[in-house]
N, C-alpha and C positions, 0 to 999 in steps of 0.2 A: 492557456494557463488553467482555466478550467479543468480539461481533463487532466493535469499534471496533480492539482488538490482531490480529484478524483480518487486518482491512482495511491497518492499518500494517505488518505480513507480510509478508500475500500478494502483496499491490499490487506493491511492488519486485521481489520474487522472479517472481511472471508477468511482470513488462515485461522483466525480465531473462532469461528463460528461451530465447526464439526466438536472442538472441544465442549465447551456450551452444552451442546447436546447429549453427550455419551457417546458417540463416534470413534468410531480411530482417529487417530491424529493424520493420519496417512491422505495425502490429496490423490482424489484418481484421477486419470486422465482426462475424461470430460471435464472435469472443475480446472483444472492445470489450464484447459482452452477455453475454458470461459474469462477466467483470470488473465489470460494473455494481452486484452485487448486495453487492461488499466495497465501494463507494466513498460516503463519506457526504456528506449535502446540506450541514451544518454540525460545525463544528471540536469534536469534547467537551471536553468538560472534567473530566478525570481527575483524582481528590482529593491525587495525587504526582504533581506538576508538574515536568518535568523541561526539555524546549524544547532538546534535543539535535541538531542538524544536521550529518548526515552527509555533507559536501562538494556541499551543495545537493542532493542524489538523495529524502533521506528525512530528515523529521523525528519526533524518537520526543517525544510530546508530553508522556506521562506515563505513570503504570500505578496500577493499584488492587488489591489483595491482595485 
């Protein structure tokens, strides 16, 4: 579950990052596999369900103590 809050994070925070900067918005390939390793194949299911959607960017699914 750890890496599941991880992934709900990091995710937003690195896509967001290059803008921050002055960057292009464009991910390159190395960043794409760096990223790969927070993004999970299916939805968990965390025992405090929450389904909070932050203006379409990110949804915080749930959490577990």
């Amino acid at each position: 579950m750890k890496r599941t809050l991880t992934a709900i994070v990091a995710l937003p925070l690195a896509l967001g990052a290059p803008a921050c900067v002055g960057k292009s918005s464009k991910i390159s390939e190395a960043e794409l596999a760096q990223l790969k390793q927070y993004v999970l194949d299916t939805k968990p299911n965390p025992p405090n369900k929450l389904d909070i959607d932050y203006d379409g960017k990110v949804t915080l699914l749930g959490y577990k103590i």
